[in-house]
PDB file of N, CA, C and O in Angstrom:
ATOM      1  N   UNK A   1       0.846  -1.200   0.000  1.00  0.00           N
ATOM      2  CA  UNK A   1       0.000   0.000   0.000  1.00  0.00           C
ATOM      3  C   UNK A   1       0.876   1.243   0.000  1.00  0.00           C
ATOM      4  O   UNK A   1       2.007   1.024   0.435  1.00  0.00           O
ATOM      5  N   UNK A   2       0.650   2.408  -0.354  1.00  0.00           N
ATOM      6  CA  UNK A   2       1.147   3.595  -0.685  1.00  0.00           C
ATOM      7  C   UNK A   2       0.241   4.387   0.723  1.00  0.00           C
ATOM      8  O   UNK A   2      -0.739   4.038   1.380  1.00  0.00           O
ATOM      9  N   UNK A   3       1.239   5.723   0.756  1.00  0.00           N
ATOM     10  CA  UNK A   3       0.798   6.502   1.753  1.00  0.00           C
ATOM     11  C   UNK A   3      -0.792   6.999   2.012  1.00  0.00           C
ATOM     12  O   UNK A   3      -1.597   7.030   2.943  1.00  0.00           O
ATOM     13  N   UNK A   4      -0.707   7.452   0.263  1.00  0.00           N
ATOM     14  CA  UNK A   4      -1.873   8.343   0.195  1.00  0.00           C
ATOM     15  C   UNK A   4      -2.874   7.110   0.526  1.00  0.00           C
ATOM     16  O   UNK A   4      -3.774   7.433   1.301  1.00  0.00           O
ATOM     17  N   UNK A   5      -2.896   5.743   0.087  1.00  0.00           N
ATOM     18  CA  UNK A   5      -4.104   4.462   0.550  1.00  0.00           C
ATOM     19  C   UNK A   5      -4.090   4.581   2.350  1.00  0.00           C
ATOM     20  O   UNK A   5      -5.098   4.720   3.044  1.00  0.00           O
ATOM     21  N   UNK A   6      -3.231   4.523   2.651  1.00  0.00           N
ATOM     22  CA  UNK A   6      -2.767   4.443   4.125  1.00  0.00           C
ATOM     23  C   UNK A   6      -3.564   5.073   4.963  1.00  0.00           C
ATOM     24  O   UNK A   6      -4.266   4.465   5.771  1.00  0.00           O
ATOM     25  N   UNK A   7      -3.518   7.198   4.784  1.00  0.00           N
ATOM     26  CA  UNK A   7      -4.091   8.071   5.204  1.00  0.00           C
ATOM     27  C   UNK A   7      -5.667   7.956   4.965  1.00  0.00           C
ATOM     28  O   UNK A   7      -6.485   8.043   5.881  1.00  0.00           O
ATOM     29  N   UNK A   8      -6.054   7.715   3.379  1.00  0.00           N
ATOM     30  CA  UNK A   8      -7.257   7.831   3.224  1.00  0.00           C
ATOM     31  C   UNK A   8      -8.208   6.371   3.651  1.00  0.00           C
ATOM     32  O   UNK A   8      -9.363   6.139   3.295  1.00  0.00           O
ATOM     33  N   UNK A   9      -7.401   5.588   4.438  1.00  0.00           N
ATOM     34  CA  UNK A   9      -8.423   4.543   5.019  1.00  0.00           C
ATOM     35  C   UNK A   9      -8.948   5.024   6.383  1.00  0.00           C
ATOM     36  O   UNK A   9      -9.850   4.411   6.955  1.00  0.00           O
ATOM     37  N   UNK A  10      -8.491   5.906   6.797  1.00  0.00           N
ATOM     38  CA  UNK A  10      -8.597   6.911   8.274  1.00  0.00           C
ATOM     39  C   UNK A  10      -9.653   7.864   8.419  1.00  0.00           C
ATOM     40  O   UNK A  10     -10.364   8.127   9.389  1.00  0.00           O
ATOM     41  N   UNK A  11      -9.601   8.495   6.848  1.00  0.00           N
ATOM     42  CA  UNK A  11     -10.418   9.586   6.643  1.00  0.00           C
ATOM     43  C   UNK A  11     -11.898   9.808   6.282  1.00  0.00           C
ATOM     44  O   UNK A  11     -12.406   9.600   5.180  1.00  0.00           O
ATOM     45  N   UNK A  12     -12.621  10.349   7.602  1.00  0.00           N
ATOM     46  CA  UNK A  12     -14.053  10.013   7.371  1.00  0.00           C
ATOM     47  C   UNK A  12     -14.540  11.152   6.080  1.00  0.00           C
ATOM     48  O   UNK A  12     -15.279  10.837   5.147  1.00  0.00           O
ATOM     49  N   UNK A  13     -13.870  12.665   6.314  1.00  0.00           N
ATOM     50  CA  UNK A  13     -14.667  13.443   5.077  1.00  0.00           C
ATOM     51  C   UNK A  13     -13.383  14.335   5.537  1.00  0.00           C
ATOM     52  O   UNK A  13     -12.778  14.357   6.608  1.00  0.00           O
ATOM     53  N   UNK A  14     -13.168  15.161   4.160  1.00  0.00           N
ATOM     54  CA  UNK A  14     -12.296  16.135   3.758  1.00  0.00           C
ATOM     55  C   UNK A  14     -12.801  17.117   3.041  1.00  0.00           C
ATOM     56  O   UNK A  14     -13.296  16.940   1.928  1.00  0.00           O
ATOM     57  N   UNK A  15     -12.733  18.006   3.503  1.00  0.00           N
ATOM     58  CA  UNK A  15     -13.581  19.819   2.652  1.00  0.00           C
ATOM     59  C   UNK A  15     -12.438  21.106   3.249  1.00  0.00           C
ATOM     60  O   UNK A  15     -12.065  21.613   4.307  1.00  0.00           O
ATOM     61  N   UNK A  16     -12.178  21.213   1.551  1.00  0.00           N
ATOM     62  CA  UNK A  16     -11.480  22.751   1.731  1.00  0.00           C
ATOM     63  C   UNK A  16     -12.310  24.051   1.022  1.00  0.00           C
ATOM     64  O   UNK A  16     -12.806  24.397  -0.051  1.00  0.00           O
ATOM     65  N   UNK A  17     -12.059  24.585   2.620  1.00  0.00           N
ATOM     66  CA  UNK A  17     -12.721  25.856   3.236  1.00  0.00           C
ATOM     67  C   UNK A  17     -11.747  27.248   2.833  1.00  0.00           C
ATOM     68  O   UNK A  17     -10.583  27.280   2.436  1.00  0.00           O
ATOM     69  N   UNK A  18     -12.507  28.131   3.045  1.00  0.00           N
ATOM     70  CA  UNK A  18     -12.037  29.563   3.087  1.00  0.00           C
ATOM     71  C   UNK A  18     -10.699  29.918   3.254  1.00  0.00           C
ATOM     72  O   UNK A  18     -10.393  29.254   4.244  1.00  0.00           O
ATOM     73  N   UNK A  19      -9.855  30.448   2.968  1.00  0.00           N
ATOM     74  CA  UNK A  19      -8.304  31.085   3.451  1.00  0.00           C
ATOM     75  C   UNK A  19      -7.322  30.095   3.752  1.00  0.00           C
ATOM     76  O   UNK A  19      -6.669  30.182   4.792  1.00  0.00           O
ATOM     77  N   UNK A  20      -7.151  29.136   2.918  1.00  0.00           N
ATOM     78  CA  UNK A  20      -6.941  28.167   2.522  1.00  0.00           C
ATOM     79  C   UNK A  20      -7.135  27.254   3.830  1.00  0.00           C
ATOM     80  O   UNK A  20      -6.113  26.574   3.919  1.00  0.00           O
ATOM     81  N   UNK A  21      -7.899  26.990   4.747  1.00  0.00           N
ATOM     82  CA  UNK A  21      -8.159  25.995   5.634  1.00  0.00           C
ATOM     83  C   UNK A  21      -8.371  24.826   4.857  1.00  0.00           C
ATOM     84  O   UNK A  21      -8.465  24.936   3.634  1.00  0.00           O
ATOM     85  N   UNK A  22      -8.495  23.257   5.648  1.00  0.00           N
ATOM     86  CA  UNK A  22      -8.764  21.873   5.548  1.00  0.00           C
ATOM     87  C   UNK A  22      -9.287  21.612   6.673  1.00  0.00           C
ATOM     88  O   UNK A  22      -8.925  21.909   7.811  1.00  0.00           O
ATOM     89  N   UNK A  23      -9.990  21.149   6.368  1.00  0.00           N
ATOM     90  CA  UNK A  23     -11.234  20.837   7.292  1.00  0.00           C
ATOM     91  C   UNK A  23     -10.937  19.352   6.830  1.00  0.00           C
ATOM     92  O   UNK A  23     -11.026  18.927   5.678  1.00  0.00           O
ATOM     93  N   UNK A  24     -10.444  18.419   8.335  1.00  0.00           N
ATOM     94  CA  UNK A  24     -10.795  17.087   8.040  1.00  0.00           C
ATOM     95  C   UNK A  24     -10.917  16.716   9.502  1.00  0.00           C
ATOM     96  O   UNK A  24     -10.638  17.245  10.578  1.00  0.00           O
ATOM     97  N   UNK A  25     -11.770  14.904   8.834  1.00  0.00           N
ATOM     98  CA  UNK A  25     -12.533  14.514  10.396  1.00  0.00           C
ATOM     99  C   UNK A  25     -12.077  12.959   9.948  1.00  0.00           C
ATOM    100  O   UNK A  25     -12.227  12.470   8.828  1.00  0.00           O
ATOM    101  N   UNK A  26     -11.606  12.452  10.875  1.00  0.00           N
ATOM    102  CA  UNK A  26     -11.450  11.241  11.286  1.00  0.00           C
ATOM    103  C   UNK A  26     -11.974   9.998  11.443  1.00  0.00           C
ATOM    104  O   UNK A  26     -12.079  10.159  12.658  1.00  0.00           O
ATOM    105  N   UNK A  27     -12.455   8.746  11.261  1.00  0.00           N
ATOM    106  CA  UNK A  27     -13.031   8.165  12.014  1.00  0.00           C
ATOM    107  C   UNK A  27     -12.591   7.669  13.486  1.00  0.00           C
ATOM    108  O   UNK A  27     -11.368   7.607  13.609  1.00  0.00           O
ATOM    109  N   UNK A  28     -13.370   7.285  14.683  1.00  0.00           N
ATOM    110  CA  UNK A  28     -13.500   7.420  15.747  1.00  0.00           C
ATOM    111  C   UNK A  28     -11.945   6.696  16.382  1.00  0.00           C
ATOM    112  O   UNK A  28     -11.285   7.299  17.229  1.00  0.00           O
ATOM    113  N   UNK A  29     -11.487   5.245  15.784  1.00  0.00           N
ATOM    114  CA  UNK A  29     -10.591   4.552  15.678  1.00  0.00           C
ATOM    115  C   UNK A  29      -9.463   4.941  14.809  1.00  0.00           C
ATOM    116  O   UNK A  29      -8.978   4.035  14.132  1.00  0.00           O
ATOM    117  N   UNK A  30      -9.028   5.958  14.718  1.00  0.00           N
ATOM    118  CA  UNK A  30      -8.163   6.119  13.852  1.00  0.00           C
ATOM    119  C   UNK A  30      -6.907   6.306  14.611  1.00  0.00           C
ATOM    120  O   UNK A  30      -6.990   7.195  15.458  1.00  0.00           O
ATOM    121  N   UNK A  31      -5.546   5.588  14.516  1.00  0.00           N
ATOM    122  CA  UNK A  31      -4.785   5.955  15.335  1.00  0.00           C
ATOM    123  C   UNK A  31      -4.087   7.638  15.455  1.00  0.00           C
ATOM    124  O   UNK A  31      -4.595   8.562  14.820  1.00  0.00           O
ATOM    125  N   UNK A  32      -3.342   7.758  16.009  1.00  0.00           N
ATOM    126  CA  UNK A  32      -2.570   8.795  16.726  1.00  0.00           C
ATOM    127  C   UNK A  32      -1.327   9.722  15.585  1.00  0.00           C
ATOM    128  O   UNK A  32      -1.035  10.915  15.678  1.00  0.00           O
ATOM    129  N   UNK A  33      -0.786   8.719  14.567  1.00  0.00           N
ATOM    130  CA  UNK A  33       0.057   9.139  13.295  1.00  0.00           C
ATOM    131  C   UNK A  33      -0.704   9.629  12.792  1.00  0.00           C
ATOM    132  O   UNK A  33      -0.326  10.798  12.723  1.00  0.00           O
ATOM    133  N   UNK A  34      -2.027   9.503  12.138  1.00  0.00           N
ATOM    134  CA  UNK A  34      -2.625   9.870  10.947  1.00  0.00           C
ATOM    135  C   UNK A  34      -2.835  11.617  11.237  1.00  0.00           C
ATOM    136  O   UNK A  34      -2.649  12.347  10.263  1.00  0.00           O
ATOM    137  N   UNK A  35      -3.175  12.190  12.424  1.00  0.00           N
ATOM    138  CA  UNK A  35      -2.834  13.517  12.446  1.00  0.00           C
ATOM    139  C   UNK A  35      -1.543  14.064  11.992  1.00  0.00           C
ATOM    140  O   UNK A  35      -1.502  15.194  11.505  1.00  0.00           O
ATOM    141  N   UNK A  36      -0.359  13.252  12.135  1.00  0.00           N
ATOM    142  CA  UNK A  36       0.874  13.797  12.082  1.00  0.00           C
ATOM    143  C   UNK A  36       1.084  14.167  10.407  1.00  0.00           C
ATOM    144  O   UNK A  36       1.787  15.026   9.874  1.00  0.00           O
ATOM    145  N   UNK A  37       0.165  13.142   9.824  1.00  0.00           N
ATOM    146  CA  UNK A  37       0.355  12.912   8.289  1.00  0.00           C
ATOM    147  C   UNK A  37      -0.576  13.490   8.066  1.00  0.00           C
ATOM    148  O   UNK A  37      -0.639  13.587   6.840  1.00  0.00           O
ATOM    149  N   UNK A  38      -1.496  14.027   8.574  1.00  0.00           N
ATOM    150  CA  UNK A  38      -2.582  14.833   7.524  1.00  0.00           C
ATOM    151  C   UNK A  38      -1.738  16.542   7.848  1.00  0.00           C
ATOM    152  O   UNK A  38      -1.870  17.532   7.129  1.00  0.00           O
ATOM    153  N   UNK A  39      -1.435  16.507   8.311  1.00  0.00           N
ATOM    154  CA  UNK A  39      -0.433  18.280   9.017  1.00  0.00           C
ATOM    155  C   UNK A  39       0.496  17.949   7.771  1.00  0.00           C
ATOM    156  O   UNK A  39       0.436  18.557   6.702  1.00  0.00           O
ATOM    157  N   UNK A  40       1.402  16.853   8.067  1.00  0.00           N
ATOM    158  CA  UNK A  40       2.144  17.362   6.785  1.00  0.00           C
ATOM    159  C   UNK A  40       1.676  17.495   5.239  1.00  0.00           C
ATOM    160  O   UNK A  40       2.228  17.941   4.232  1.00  0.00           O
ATOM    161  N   UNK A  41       0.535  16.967   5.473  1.00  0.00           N
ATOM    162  CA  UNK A  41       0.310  16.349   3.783  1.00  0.00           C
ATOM    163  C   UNK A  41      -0.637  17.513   3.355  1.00  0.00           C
ATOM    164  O   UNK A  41      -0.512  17.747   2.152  1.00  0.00           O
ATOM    165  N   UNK A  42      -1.308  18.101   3.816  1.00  0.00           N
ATOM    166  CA  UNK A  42      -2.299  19.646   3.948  1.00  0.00           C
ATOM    167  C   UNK A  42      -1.552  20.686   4.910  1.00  0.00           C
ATOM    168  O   UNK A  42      -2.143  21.712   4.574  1.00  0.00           O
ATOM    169  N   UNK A  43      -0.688  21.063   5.831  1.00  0.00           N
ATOM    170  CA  UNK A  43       0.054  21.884   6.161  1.00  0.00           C
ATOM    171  C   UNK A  43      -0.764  22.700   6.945  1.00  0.00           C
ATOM    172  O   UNK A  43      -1.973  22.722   6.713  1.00  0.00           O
ATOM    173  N   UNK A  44      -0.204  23.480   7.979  1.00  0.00           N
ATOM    174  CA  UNK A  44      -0.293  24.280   9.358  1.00  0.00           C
ATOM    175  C   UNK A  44      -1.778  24.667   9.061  1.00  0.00           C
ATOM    176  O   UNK A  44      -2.110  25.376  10.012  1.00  0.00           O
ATOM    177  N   UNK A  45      -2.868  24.539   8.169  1.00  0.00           N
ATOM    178  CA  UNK A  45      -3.999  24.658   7.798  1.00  0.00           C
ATOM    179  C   UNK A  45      -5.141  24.409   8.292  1.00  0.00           C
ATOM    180  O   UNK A  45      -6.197  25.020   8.454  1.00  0.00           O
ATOM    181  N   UNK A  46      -4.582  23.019   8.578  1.00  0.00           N
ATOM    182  CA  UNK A  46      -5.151  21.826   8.924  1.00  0.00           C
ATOM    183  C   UNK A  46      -6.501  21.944  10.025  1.00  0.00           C
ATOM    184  O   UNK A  46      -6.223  22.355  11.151  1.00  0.00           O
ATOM    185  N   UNK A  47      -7.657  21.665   9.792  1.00  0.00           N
ATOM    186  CA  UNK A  47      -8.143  22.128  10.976  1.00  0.00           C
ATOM    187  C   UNK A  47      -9.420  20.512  11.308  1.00  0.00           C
ATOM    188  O   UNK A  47     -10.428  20.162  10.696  1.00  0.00           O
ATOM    189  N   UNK A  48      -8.830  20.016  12.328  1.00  0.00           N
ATOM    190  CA  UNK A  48      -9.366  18.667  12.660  1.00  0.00           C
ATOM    191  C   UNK A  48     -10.784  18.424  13.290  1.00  0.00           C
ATOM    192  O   UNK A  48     -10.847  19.031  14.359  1.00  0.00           O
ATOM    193  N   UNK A  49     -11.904  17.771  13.012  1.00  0.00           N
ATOM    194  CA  UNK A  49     -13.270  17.594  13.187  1.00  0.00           C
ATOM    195  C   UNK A  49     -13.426  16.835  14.438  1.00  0.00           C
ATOM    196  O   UNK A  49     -12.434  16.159  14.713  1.00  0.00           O
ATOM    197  N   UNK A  50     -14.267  16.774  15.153  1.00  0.00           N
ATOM    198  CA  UNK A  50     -14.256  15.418  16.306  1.00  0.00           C
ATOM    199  C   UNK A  50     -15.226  14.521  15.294  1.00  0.00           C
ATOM    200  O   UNK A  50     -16.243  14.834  14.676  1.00  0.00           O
ATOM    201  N   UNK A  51     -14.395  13.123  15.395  1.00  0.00           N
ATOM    202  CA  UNK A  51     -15.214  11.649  14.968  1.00  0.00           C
ATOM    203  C   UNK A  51     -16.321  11.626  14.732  1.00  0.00           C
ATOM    204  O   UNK A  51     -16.846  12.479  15.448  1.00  0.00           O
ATOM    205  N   UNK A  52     -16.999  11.177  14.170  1.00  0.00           N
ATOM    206  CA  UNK A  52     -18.471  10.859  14.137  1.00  0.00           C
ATOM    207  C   UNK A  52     -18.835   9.269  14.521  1.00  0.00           C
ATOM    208  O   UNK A  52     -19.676   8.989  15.376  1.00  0.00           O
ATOM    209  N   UNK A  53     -18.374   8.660  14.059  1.00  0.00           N
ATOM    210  CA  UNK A  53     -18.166   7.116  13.658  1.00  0.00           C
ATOM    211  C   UNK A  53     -16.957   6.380  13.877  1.00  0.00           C
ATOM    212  O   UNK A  53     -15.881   6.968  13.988  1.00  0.00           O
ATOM    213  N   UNK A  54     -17.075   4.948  13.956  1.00  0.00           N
ATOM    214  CA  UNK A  54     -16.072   3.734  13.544  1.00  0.00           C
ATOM    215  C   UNK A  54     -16.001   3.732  12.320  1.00  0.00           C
ATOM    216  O   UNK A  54     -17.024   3.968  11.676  1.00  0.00           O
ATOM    217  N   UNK A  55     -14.912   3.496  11.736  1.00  0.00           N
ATOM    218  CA  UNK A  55     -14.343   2.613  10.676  1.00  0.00           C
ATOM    219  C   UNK A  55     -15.351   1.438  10.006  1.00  0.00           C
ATOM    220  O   UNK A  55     -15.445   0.470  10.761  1.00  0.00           O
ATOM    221  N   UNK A  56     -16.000   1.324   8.960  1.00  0.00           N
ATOM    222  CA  UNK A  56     -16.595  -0.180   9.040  1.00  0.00           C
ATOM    223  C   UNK A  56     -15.441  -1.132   8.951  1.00  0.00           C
ATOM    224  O   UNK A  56     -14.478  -0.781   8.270  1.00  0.00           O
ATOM    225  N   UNK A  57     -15.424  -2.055   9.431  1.00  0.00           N
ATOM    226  CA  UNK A  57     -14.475  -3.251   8.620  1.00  0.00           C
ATOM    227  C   UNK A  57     -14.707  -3.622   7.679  1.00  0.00           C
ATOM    228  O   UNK A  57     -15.921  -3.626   7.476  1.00  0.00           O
ATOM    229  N   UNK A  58     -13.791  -4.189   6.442  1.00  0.00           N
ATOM    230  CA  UNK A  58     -13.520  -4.470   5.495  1.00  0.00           C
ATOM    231  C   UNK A  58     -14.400  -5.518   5.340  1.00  0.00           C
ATOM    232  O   UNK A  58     -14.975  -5.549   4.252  1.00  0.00           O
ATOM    233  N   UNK A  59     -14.716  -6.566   6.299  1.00  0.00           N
ATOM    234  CA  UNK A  59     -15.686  -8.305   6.311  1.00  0.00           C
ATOM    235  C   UNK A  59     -16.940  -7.359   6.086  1.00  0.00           C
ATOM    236  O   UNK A  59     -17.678  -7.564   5.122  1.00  0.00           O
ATOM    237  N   UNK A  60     -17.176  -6.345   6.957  1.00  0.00           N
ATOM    238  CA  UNK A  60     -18.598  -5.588   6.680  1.00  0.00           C
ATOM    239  C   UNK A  60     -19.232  -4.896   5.697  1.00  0.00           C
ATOM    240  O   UNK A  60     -20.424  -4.692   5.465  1.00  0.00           O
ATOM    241  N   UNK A  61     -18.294  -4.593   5.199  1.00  0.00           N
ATOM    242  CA  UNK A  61     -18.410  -3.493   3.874  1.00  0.00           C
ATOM    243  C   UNK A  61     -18.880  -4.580   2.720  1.00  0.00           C
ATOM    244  O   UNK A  61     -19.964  -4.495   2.144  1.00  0.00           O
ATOM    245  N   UNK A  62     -18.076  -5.429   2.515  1.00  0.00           N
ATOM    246  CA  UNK A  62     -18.461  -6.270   1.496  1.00  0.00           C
ATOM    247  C   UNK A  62     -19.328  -7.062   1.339  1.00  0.00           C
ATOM    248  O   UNK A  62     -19.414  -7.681   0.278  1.00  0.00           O
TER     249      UNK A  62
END
């Protein structure tokens, strides 16, 4: 898997906002790196949502 697969299995919704903000939200389980990597990967911008949800699992989805 590649980074960008990595980050975006984490990511519940992503919307860019006004003055160049990022608005992103997480799911509830998402570990503790994936902030570190969404800062670098969208920059000092960054502006983080509280969770809404779990992750589905992969057995569930399908």
């Amino acid at each position: 898997m590649n980074e960008n697969r990595i980050l975006s299995e984490w990511v519940a919704s992503i919307e860019r906002g006004d003055c160049g903000f990022t608005y992103v939200r997480f799911y509830a389980d998402a570990p503790s790196w994936v902030r570190n990597e969404a800062i670098n990967r969208f920059g000092k911008g960054t502006v983080f949502l509280p969770p809404r949800q779990k992750r589905m699992a992969e057995s569930a989805a399908a």
